[in-house]
ROPALO-958964 format. One record per residue: y, x, z of N, C-alpha, C, O in turn. Coordinates in nm, 4 decimals, padded with zeros to 6 digits. Example, Ala and Ser with C-alpha at 12.3 -4.5 7.8 and 13.67 -1.06 7.14 Angstrom:
2
{{-00.5690, 01.3190, 00.7800}, {-00.4500, 01.2300, 00.7800}, {-00.3300, 01.3200, 00.7800}, {-00.3319, 01.4236, 00.8465}}
{{-00.2250, 01.2850, 00.7080}, {-00.1060, 01.3670, 00.7140}, {00.0030, 01.2900, 00.7870}, {00.1138, 01.3409, 00.8039}}
//
This chain:
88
{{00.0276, -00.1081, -01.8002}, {00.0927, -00.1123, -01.6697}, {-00.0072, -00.1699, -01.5701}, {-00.0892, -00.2571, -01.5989}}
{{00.0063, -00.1158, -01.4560}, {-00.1005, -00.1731, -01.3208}, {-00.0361, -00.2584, -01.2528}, {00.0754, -00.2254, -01.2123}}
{{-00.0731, -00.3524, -01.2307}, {00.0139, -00.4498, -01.0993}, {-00.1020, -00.4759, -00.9943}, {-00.2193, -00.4415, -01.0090}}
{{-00.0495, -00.5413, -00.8884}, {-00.1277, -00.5713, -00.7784}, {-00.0915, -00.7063, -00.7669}, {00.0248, -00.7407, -00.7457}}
{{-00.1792, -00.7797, -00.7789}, {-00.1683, -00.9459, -00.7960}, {-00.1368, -01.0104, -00.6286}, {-00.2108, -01.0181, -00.5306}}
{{00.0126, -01.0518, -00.6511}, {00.0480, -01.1895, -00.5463}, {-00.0388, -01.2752, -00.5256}, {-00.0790, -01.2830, -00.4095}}
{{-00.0861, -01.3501, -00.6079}, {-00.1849, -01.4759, -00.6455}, {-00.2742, -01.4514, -00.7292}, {-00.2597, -01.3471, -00.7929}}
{{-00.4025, -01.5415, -00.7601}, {-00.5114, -01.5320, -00.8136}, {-00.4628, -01.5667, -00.9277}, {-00.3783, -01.6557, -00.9187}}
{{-00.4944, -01.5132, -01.0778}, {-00.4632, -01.5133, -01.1957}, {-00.5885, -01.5150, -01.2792}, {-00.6886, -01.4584, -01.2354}}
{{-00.5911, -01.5853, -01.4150}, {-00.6738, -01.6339, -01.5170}, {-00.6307, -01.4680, -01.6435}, {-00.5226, -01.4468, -01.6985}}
{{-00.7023, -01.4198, -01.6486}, {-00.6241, -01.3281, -01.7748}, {-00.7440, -01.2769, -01.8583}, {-00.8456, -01.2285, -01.8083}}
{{-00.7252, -01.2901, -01.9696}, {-00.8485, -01.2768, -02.1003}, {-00.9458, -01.3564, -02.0926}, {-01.0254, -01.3523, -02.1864}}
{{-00.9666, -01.4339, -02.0035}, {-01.0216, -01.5476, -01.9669}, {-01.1364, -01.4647, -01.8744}, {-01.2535, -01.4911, -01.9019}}
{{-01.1144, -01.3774, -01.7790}, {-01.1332, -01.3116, -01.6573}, {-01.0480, -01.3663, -01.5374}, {-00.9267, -01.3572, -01.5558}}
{{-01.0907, -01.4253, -01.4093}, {-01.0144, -01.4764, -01.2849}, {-00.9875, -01.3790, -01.2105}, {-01.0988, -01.3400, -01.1752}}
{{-00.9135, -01.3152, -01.1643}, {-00.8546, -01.2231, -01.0472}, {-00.7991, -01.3013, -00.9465}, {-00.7223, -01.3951, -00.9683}}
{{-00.8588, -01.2426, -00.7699}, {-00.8226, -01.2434, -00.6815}, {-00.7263, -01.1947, -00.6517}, {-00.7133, -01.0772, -00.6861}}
{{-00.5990, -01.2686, -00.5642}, {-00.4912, -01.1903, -00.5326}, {-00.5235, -01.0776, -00.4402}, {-00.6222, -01.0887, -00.3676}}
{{-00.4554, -00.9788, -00.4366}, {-00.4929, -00.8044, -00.4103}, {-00.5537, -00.7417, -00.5020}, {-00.5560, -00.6197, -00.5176}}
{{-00.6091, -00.8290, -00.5709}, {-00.6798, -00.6894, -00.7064}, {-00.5524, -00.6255, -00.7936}, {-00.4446, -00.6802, -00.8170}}
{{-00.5988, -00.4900, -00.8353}, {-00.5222, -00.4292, -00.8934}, {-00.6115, -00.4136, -01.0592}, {-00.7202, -00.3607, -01.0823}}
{{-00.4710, -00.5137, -01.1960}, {-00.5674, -00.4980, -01.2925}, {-00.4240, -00.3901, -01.3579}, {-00.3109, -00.3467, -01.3360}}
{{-00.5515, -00.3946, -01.4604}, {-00.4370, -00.3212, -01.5634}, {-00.3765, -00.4414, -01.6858}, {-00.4515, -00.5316, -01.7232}}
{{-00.2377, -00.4286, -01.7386}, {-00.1441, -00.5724, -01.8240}, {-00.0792, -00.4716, -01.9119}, {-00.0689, -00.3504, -01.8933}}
{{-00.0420, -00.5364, -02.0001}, {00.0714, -00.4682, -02.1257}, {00.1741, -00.4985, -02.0039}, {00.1838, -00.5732, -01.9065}}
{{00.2777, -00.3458, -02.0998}, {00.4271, -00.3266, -01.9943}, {00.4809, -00.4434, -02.0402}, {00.5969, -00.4287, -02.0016}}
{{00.4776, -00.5658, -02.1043}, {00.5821, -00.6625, -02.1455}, {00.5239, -00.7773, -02.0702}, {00.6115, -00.8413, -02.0122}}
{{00.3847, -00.8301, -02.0507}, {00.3398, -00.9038, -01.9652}, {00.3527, -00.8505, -01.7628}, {00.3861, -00.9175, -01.6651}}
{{00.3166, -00.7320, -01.7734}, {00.3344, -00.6813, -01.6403}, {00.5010, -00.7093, -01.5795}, {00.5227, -00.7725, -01.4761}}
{{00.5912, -00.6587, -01.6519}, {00.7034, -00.6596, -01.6298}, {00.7586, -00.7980, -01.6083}, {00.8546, -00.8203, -01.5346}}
{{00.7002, -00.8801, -01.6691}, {00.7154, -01.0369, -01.6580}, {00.6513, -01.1101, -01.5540}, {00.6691, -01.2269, -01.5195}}
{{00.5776, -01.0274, -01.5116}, {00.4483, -01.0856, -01.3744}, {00.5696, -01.0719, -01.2422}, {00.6213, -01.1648, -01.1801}}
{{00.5910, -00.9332, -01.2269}, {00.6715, -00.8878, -01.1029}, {00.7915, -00.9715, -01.1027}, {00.8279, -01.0413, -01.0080}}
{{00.8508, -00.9593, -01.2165}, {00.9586, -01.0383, -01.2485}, {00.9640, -01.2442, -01.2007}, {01.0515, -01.3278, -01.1778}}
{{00.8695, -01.2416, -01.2053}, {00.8073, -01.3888, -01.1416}, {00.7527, -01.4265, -01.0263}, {00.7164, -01.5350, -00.9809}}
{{00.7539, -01.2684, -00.9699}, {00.6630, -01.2792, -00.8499}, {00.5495, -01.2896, -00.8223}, {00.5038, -01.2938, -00.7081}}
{{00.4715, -01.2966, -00.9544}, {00.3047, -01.3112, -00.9110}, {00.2307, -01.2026, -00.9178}, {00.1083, -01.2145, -00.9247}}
{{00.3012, -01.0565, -00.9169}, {00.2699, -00.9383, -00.9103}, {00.3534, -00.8292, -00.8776}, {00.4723, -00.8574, -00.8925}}
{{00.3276, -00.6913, -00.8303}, {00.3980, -00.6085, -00.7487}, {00.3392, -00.4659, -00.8648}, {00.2260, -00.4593, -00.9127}}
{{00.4443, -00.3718, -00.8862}, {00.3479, -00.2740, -00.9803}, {00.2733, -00.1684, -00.8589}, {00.2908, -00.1374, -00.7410}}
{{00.1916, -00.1414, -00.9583}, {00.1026, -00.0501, -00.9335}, {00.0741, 00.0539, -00.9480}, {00.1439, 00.0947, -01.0409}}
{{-00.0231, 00.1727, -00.8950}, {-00.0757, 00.2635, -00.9659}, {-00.2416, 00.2236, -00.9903}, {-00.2978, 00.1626, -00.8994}}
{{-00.2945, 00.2479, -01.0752}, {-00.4426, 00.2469, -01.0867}, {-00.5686, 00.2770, -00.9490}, {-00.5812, 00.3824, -00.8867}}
{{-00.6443, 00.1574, -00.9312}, {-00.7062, 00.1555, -00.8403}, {-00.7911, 00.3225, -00.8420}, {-00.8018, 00.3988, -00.9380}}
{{-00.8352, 00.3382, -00.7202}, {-00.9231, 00.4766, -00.7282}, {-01.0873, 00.4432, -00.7481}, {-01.1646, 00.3509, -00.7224}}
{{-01.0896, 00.5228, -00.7850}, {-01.2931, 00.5098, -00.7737}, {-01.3495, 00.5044, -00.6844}, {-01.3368, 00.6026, -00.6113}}
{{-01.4220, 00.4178, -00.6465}, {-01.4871, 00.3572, -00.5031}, {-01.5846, 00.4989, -00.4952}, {-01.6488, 00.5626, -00.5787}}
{{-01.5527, 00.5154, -00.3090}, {-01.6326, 00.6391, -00.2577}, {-01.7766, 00.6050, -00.2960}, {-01.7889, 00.4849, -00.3199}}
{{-01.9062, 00.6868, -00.3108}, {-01.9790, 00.6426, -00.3316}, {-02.0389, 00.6529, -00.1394}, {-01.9893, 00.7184, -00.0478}}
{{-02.1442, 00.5715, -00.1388}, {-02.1579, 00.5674, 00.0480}, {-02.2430, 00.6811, 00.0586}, {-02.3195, 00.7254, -00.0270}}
{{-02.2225, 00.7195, 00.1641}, {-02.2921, 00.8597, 00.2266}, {-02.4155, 00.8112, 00.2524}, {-02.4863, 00.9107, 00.2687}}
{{-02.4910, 00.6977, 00.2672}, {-02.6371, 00.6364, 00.2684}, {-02.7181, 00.7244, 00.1341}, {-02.8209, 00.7911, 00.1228}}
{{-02.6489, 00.6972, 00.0788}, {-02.6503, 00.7136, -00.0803}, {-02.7064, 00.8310, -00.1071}, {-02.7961, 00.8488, -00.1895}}
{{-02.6364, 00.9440, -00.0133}, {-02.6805, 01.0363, -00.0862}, {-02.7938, 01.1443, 00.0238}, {-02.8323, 01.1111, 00.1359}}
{{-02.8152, 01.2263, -00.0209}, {-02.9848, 01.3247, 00.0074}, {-02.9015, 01.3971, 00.1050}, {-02.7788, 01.4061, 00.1105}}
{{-03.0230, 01.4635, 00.2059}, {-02.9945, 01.5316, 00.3169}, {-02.8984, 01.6847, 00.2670}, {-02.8086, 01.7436, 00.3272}}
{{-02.9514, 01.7075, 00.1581}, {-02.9163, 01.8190, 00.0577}, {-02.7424, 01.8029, 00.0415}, {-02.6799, 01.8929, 00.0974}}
{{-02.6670, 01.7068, -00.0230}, {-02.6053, 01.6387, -00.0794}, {-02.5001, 01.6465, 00.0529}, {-02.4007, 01.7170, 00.0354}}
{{-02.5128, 01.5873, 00.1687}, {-02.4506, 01.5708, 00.2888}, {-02.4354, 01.7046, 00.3455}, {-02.3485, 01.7257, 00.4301}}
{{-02.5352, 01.8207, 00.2936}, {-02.5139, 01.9186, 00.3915}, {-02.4321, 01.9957, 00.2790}, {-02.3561, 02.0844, 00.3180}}
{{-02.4422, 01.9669, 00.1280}, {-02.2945, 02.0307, 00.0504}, {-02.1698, 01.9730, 00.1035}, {-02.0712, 02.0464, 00.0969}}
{{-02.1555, 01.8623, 00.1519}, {-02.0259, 01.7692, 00.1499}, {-01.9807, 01.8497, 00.2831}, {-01.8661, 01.8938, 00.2739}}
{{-02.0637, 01.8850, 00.4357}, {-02.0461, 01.9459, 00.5349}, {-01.9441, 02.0636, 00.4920}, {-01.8275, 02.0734, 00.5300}}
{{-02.0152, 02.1543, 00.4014}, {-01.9819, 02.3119, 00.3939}, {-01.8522, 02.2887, 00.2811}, {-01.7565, 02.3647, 00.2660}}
{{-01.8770, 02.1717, 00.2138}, {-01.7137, 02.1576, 00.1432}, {-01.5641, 02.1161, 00.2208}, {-01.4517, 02.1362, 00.1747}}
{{-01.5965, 02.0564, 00.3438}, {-01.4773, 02.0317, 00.4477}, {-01.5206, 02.1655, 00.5682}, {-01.4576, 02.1691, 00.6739}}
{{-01.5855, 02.2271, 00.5517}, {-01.5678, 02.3437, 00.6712}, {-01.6552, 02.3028, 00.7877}, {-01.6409, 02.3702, 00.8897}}
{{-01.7528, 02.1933, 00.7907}, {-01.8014, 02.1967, 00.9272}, {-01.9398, 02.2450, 00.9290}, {-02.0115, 02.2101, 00.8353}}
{{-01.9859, 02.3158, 01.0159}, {-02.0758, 02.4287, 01.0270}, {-02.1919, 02.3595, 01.0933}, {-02.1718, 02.2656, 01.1703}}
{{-02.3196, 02.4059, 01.0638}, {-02.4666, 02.3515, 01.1474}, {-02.5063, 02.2353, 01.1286}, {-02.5979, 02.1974, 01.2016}}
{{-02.4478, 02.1326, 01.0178}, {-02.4971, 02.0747, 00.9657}, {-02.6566, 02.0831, 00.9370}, {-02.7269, 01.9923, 00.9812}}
{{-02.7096, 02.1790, 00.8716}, {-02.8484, 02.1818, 00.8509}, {-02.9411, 02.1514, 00.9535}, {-03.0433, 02.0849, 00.9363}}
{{-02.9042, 02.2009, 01.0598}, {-02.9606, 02.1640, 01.1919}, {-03.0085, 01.9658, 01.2215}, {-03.1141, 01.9107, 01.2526}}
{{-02.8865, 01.9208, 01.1953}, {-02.8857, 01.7722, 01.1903}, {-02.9889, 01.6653, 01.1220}, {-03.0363, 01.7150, 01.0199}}
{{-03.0140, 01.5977, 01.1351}, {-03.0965, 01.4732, 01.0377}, {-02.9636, 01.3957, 00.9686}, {-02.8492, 01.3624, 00.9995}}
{{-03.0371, 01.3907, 00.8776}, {-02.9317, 01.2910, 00.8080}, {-02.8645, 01.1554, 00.8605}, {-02.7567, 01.1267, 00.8085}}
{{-02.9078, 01.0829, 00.9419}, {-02.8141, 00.9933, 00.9844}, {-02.7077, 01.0349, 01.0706}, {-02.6012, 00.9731, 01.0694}}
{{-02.7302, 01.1561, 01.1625}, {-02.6654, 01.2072, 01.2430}, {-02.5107, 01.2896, 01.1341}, {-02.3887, 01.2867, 01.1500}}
{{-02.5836, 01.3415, 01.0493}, {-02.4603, 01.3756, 00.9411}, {-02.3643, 01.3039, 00.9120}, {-02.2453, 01.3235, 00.9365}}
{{-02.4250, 01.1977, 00.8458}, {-02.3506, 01.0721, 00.7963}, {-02.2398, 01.0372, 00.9106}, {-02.1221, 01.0295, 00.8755}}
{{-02.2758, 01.0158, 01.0478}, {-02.1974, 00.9855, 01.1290}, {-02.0811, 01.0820, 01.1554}, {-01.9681, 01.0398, 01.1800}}
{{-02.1153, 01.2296, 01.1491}, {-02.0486, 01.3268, 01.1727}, {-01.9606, 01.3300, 01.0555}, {-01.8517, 01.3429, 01.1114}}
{{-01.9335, 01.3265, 00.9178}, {-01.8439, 01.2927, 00.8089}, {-01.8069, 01.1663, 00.8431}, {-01.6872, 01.1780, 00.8696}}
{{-01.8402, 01.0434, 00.8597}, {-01.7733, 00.9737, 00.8663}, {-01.6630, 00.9628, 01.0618}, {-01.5586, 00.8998, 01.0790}}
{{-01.6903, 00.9928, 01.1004}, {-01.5885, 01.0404, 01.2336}, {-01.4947, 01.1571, 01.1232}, {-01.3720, 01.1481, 01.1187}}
{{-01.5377, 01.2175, 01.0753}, {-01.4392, 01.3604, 00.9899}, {-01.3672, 01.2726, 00.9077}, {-01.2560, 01.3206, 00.8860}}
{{-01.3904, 01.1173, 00.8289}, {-01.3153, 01.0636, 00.7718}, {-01.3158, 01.0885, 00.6056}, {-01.2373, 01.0798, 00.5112}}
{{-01.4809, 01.1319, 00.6363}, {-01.5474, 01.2178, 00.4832}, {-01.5558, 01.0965, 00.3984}, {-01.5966, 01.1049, 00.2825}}
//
């Protein structure tokens, strides 16, 4: 079970910040919410990787995968900005 931690918690002898989302057995989880020191969850997502990150190449696939055109034309920082205004 996933919860999203109320408060900072000690678990396997790992510390969690409240807002992290861990994963608990359904009998401990169910007992967390139940106490209030957690809210359930679904499983955190996989952190975007940053558009810094990746090659002029790479940005001008990500362009032509949401539909925006003339990308190639651009330098790469100018890209980056243009996906991230798109909310890429």
């Amino acid at each position: 079970m996933w919860v999203q931690l109320l408060r900072a918690v000690v678990y396997r002898g790992k510390r969690y910040d409240k807002g992290e989302v861990i994963e608990v057995g359904d009998d401990l989880g169910n007992r967390m919410v139940a106490a209030g020191q957690a809210l359930p969850s679904k499983p955190p997502r996989e952190p975007k990787e940053s558009l810094e990150s990746l090659t002029k190449a790479q940005l001008e696939e990500r362009c032509k995968e949401l539909g925006i055109e003339g990308c190639g034309k651009l330098k790469k920082a100018e890209i980056i900005e243009l996906l991230k205004a798109k909310g890429a």
